[in-house]
C-alpha positions as CSV (number, residue, x, y, z in Angstrom):
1,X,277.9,-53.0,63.1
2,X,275.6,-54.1,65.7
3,X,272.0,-53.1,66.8
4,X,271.4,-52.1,70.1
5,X,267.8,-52.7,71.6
6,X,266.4,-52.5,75.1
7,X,264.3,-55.0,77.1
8,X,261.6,-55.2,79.5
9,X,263.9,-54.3,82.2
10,X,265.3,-51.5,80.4
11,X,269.1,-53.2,80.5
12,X,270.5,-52.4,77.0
13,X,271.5,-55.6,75.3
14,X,273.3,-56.6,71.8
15,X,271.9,-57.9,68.4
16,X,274.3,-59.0,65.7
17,X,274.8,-58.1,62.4
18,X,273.8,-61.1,61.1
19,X,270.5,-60.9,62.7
20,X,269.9,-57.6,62.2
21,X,270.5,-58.5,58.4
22,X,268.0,-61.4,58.4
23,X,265.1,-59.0,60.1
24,X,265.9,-56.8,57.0
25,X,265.5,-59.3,54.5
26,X,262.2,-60.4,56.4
27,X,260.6,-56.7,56.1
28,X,261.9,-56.1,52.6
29,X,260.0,-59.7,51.4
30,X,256.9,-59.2,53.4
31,X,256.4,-55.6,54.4
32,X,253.8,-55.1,57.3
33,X,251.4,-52.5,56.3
34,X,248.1,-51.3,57.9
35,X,246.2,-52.2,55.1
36,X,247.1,-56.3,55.8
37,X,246.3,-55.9,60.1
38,X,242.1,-56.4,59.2
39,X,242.0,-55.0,63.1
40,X,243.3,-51.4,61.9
41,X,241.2,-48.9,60.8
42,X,242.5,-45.3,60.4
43,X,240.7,-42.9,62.5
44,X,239.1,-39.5,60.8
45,X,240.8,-36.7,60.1
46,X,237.6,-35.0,61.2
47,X,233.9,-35.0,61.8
48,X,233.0,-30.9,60.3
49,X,231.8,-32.3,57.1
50,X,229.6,-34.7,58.7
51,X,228.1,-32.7,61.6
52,X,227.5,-29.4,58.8
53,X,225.2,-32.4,56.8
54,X,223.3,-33.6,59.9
55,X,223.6,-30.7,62.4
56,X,220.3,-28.9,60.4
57,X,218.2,-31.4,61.5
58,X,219.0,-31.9,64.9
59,X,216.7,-29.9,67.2
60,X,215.7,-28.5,70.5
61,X,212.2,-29.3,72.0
62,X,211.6,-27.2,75.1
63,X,208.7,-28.6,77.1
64,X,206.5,-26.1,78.9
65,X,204.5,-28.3,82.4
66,X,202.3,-26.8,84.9
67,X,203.9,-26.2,88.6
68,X,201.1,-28.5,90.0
69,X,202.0,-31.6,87.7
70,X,206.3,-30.4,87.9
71,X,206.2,-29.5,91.4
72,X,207.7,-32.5,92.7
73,X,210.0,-35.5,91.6
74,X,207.7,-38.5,89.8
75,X,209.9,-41.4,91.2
76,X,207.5,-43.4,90.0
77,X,209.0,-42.9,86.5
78,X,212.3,-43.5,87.4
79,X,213.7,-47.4,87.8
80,X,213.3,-48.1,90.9
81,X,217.0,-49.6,91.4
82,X,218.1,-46.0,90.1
83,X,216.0,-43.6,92.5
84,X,218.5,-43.6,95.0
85,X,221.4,-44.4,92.4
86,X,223.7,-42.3,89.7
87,X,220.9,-42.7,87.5
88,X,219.0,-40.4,89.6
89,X,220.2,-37.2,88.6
90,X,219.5,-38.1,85.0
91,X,216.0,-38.7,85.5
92,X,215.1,-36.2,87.8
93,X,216.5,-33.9,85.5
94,X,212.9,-34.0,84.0
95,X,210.7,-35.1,86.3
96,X,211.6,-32.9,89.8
97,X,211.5,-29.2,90.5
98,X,215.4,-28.8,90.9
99,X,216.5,-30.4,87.7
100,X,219.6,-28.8,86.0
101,X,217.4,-28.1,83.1
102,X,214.3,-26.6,84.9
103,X,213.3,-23.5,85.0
104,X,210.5,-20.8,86.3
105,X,208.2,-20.0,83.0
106,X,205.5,-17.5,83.3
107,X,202.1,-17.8,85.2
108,X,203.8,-20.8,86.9
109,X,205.0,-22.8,84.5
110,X,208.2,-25.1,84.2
111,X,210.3,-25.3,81.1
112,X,212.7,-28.1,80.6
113,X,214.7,-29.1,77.5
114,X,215.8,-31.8,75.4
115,X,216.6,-32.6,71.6
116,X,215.5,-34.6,69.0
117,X,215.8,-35.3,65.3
118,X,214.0,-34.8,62.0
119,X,213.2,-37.6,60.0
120,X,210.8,-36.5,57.0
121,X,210.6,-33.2,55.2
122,X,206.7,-32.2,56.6
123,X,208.1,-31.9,60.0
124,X,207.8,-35.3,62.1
125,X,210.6,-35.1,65.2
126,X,211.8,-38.5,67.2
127,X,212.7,-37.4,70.6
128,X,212.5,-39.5,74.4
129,X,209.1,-40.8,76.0
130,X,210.9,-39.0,79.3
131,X,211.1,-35.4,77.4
132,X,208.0,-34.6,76.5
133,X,206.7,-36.1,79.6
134,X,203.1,-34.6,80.5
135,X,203.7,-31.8,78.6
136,X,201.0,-28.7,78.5
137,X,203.1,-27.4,75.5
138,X,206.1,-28.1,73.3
139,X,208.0,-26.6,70.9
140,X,210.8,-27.2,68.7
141,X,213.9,-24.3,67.3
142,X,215.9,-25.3,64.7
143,X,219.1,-25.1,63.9
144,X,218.6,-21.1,62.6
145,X,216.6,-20.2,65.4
146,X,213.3,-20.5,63.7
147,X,210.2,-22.0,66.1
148,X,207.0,-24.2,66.1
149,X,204.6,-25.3,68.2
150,X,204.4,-29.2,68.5
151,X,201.7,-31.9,69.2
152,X,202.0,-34.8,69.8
153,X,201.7,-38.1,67.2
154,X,202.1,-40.9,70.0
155,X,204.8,-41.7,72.7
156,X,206.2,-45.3,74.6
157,X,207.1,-45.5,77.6
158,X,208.4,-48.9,77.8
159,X,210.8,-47.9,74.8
160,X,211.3,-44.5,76.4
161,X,210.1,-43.3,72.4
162,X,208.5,-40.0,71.4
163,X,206.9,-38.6,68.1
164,X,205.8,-35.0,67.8
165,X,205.0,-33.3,64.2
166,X,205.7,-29.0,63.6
167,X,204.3,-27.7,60.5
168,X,206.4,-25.0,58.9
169,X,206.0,-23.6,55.5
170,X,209.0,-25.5,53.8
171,X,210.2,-28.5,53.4
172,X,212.9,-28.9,56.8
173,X,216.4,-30.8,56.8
174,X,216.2,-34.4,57.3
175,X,218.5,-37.5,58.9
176,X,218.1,-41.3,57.9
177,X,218.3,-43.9,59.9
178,X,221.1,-46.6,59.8
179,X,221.5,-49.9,60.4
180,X,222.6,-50.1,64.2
181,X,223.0,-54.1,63.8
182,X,226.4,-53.3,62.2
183,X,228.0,-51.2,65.0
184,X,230.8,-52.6,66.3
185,X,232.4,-52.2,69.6
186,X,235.4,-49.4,68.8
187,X,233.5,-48.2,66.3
188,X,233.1,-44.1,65.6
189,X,230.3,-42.2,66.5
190,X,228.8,-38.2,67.2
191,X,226.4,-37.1,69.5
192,X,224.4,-33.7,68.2
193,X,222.1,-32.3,70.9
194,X,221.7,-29.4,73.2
195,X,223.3,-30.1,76.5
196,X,222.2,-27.7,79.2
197,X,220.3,-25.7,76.4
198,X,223.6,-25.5,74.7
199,X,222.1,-25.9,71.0
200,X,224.2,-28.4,68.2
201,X,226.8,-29.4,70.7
202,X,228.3,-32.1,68.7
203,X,230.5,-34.6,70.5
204,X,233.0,-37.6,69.3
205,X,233.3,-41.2,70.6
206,X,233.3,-44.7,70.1
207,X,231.0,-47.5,70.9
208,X,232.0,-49.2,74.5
209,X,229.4,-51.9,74.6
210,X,226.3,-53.4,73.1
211,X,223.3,-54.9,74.5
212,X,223.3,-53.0,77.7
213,X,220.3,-53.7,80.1
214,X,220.4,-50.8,82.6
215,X,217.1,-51.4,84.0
216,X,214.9,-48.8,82.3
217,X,212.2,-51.4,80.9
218,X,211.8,-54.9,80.0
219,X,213.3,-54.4,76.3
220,X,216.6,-52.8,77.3
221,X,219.7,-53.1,74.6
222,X,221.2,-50.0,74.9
223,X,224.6,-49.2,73.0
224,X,227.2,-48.0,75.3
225,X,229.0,-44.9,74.0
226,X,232.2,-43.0,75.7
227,X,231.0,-39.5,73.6
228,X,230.0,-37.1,76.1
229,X,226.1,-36.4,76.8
230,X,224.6,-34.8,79.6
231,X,221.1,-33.6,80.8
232,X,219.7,-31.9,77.4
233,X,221.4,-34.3,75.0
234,X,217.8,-36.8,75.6
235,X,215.9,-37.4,72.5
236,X,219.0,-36.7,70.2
237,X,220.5,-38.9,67.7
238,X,223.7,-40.8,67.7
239,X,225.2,-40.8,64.3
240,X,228.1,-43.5,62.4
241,X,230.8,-42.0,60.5
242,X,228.4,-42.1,57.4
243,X,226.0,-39.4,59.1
244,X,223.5,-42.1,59.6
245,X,220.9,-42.1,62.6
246,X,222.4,-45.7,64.7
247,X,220.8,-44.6,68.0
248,X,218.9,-42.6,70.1
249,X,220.6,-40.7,72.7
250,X,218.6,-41.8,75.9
251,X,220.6,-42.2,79.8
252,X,223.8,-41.5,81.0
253,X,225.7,-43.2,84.0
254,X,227.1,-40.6,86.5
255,X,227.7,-40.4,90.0
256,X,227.7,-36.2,89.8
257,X,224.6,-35.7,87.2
258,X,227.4,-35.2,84.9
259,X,229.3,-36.9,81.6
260,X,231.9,-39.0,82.9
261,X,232.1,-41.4,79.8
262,X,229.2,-43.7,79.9
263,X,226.2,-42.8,77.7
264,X,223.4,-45.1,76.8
265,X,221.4,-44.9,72.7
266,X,218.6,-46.9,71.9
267,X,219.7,-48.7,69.2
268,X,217.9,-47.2,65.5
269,X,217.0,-51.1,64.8
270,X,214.6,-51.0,67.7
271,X,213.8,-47.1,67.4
272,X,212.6,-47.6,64.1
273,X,209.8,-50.1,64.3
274,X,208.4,-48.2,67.0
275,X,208.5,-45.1,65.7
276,X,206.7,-45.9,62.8
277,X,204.0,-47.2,64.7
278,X,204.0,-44.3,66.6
279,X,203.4,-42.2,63.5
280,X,200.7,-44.8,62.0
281,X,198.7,-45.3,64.8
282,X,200.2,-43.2,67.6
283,X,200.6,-46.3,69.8
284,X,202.4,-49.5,69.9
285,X,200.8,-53.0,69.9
286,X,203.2,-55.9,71.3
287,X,202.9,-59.7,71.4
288,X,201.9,-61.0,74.9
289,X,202.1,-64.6,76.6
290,X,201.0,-63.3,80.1
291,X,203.6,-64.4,82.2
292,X,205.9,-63.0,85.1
293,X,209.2,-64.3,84.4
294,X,212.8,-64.1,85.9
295,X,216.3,-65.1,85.5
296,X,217.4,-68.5,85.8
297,X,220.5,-68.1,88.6
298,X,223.4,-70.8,89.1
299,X,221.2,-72.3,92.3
300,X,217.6,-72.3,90.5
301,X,219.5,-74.1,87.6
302,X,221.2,-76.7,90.1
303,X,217.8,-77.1,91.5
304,X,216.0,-77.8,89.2
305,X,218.3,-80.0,87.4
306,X,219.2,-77.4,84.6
307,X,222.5,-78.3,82.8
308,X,223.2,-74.7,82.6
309,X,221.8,-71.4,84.2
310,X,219.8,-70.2,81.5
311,X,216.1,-69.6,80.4
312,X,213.1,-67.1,81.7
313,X,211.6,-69.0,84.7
314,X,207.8,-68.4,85.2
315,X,207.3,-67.1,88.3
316,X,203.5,-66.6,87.4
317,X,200.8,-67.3,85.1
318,X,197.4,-64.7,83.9
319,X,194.8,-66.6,84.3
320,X,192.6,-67.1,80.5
321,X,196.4,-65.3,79.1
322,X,197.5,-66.8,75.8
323,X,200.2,-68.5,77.9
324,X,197.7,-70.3,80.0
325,X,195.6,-71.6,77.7
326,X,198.5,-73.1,76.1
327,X,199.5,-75.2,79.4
328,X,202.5,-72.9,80.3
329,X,203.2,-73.9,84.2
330,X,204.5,-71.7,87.2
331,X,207.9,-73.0,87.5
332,X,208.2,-73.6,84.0
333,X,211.4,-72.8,82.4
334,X,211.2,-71.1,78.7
335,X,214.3,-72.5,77.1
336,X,213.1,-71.3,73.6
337,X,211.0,-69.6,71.6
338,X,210.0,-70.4,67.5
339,X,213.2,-72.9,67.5
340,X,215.4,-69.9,68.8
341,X,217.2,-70.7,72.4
342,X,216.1,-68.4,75.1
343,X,218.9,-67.2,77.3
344,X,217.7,-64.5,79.4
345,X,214.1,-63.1,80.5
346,X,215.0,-60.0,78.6
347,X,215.6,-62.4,74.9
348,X,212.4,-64.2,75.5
349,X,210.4,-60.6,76.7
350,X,212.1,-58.7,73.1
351,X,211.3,-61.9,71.0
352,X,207.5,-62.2,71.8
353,X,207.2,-58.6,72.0
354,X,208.1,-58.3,68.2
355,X,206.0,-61.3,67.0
356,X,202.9,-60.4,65.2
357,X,199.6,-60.7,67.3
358,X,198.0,-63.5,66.7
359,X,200.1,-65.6,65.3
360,X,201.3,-69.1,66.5
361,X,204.5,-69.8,68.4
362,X,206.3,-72.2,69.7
363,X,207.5,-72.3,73.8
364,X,210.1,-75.4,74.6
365,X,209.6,-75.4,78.5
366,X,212.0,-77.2,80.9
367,X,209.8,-79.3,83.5
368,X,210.1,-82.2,85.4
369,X,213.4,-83.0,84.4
370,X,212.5,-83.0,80.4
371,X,211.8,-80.1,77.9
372,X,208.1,-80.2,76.4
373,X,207.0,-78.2,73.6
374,X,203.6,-75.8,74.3
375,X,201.6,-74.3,70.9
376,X,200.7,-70.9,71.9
377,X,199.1,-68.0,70.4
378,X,200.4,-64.8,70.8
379,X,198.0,-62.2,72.0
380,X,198.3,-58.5,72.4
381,X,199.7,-56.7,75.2
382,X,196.9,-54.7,77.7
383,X,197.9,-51.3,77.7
384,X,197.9,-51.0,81.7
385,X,199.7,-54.5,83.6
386,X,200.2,-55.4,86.9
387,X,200.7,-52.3,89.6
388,X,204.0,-52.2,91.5
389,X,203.2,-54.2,94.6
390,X,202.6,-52.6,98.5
391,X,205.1,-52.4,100.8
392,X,205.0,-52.9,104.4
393,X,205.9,-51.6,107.4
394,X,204.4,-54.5,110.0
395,X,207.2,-56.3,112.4
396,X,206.8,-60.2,112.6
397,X,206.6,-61.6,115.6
398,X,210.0,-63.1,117.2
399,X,209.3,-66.5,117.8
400,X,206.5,-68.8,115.7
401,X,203.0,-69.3,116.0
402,X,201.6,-72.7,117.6
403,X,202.5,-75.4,114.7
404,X,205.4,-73.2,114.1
405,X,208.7,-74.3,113.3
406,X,212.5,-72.9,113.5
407,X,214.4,-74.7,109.5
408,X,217.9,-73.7,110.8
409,X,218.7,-75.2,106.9
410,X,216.9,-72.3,105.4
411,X,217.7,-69.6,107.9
412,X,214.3,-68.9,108.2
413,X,211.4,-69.0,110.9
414,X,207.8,-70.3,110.0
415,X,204.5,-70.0,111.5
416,X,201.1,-71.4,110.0
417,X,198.5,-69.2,108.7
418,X,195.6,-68.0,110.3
419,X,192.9,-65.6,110.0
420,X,195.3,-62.7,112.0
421,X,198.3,-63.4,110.6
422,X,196.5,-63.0,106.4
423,X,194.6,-60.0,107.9
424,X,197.8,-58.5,109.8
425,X,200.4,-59.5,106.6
426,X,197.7,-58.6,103.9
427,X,197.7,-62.6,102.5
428,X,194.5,-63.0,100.2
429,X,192.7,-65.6,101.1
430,X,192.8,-68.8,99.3
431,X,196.6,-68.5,99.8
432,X,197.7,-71.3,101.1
433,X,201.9,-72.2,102.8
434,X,203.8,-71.9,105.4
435,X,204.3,-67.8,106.6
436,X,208.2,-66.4,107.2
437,X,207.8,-65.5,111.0
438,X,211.7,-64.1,111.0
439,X,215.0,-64.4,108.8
440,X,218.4,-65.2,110.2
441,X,220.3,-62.3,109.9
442,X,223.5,-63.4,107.0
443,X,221.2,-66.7,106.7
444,X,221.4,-67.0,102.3
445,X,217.5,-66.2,102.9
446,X,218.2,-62.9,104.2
447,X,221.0,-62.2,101.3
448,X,218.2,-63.7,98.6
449,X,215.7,-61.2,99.9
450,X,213.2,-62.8,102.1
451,X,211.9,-61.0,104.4
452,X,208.8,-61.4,107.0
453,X,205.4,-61.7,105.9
454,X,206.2,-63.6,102.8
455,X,204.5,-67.1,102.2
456,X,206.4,-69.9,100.6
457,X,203.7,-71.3,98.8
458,X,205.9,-74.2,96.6
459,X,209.6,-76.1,98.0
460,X,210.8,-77.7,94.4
461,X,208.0,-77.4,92.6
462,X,205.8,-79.4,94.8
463,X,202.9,-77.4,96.5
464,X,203.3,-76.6,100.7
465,X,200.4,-75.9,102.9
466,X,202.2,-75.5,106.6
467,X,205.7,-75.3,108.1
468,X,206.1,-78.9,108.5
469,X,205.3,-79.3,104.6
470,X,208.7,-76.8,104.5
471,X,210.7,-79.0,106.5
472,X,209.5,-82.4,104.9
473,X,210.7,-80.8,101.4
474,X,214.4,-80.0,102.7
475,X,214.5,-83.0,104.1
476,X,213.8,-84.3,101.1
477,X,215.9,-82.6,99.4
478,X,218.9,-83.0,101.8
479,X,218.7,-86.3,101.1
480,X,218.7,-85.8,97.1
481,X,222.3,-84.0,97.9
482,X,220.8,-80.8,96.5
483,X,222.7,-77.7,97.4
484,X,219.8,-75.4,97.2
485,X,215.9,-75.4,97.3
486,X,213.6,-73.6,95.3
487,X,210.7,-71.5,97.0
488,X,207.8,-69.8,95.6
489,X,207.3,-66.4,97.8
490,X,203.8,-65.1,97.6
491,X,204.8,-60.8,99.1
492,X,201.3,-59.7,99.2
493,X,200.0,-60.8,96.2
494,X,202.9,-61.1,93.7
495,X,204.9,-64.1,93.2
496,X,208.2,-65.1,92.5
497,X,210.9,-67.8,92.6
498,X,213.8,-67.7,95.1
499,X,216.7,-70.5,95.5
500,X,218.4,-70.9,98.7
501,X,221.2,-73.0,99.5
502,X,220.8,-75.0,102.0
503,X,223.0,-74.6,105.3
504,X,225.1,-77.9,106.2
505,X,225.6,-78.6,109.8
């Protein structure tokens, strides 16, 4: 007797009896079953009896807008990396006139539709910020074609949140929320909502990813799913293989405006806090430390002497913010917050966010070379912040001002400032540094986003007040054997931190 097996070049080879005899006596000792691989879960044999218990409370909110405010696409409302990006389509979907869901209502209105979700028995509906958008009139069909007029209890934009309320003369079908903590990546989960106005289309998948930050606000950690949602599906919920409410069905990634597999949920951990403020006080108050902060990249970390490339740099500070009365610094580096390491803007943004106004934290801050500890007191976030700043359309002169100077190390051209060139590049006065005349085109400047008409106002955190301040700090640094310098850009009013590397000659 002998066993014949194949291999990975598909020539046929021999195993002997003996062998074949000894795997035998392996298998028969220690059988290999699913139940002993802990990475094996058997998938469902179906998902009818769960989607028959949810499906009732899942509805469909169609949201009635005057021409004048639907008339036109509010880009403003979209991400601005995603206006002219896959995410686009989404969006527009609700805010522009040729949407896939829009539509010509009566005495020139626009209708567009969405879905949402019951969660208590006297009629309160969690749905997307983006849905009801400035709504003149909503309304909400259930699952057996019954209808009601909605108002509104209190929306989010930041979380992209919604709560409206129907009243109806009997108690409606509710979903609970689950704990979204304990999806897993691979793990099972349904979509019910009302693609393209198609009501209770139900929809299977798995989770792809966690902690997704697309760019739709400063508290993005979406759950990635692979089940299929399109433009209608907003607002709905995403459900676990126990019927429970993990997430809130929100974005989709699609070059055609289409499913092609990667769906975004708000996670129901996140959705829940908020929506219960919505319903208490029809708002939502957040901790605030009034800074601007950003990432902390390879080359800001090398500059400033960061072991690793992690933290929320402070690009700026509020004046009289709970931050600066506390002694936070531009150029700081947040490296923790209450004890808890800070790895990315986004962590530190989420943490103080969900910390209870006016309580007292505690900010470890890289600086100088050392961490310090700051005692701050977390206030309350102003409902309106900073505008989005101008742009501008003025060309910079092609060779420098008097006092001028050409840092081939930066890539960059500078020329002093003067009354013509603040009034010409909009610089406020009171700013001082040293104005970016021109960038080198495929200079690391020009890759980093400089561009003409920004002031570097700071070369490794020490203050500049011409070009030849510039120069004397990459010399300086040069002669450190630094790789990369750290500018503060001033664009017109708004600040932020830029590293460049240096060129070598």
């Amino acid at each position: 007797m002998q066993m014949r097996t194949t291999d990975s070049g598909g020539k046929r080879r021999g195993t002997s009896k003996a062998a074949a005899l000894a795997v035998a006596a392996m298998l028969a000792t220690a059988p290999l079953t699913i139940a002993d691989m802990a990475w094996a879960r058997s998938a469902p044999v179906g998902f009818a009896d769960l989607i028959e218990g949810v499906a009732p409370a899942v509805v469909q909110i169609t949201v009635k807008q005057s021409e004048a405010k639907g008339s036109q696409p509010d880009l403003s409302q979209i991400p601005e990396q995603f206006r002219d990006g896959p995410l686009r389509d989404f969006f527009e979907h609700f805010f522009g006139e040729n949407g896939p869901g829009r539509g010509q209502g009566p005495q020139g209105q626009r209708t567009a539709l969405g879905s949402g979700f019951i969660i208590s028995a006297d009629g309160v509906v969690v749905t997307n910020n983006h849905v009801i958008g400035d709504a003149d009139k909503m309304e909400v069909t259930l699952r057996d074609g019954s209808r009601f007029p909605a108002r509104l209890l209190g929306s989010d934009d930041k979380t992209d949140l919604a709560v409206i309320k129907i009243d109806a003369d009997k108690p409606l079908p509710t979903v609970a929320w689950g704990n979204s903590d304990a999806a897993r990546v691979g793990d099972w989960v349904v979509a019910v909502g009302n693609p393209f106005g198609l009501a209770g289309t139900a929809t299977a998948g798995i989770v792809s990813s966690r902690g997704r930050d697309i760019g739709a606000g400063p508290y993005d950690d979406f759950i990635q799913i692979d089940a299929p949602i399109n433009t209608g599906n907003s607002g709905g919920p995403l459900f676990d293989t126990d019927g429970q409410v993990i997430g809130v069905n929100t974005a989709i990634y699609s070059p055609t405006g289409g499913s092609v597999g990667i769906g975004f949920a708000i996670p129901s951990n996140a959705a829940q806090k908020v929506v219960a403020a919505l319903q208490d006080k029809g708002s939502v108050s957040r901790g605030w430390l009034g800074i601007a902060i950003q990432p902390v990249t390879p080359e800001v970390a090398e500059s400033l002497g960061l072991a690793k490339a992690q933290g929320a740099l402070v690009a700026s500070v509020t004046p009289s913010s709970p931050a600066s009365k506390a002694g936070v610094r531009q150029g700081d580096v947040v490296t923790a917050f209450d004890g808890k390491a800070v790895g990315t803007p986004r962590e530190l943004s989420r943490a103080v966010a969900d910390t209870e106004i006016g309580e007292n934290g505690k900010l470890t801050v890289w600086r100088d070379g050392r961490e310090t500890e700051l005692r701050v007191h977390v206030g309350e976030m102003p409902k309106q912040l900073t505008a989005a700043e101008p742009g501008s359309d003025k060309q910079a002169p092609d060779k420098p001002a008097k006092g001028g100077v050409e840092l081939g190390a930066l890539g960059l051209t500078l020329s002093p400032l003067d009354d013509d060139s603040r009034a010409r590049w909009g610089v406020a006065e009171g700013t001082s540094g040293a104005l970016v005349a021109a960038v080198v085109d495929g200079a690391d400047a020009a890759e980093k986003g400089l561009q003409p008409g920004d002031v570097i106002t700071r070369v490794n955190q020490e203050n500049v007040k011409s070009p030849k301040d510039v120069a004397a700090a990459v010399e300086k640094a040069k002669s450190a054997q630094r790789k990369t310098v750290l500018l503060l850009i001033d664009r017109r009013g708004s600040q932020h931190f830029v590293a460049v590397e240096l060129a070598r000659a």
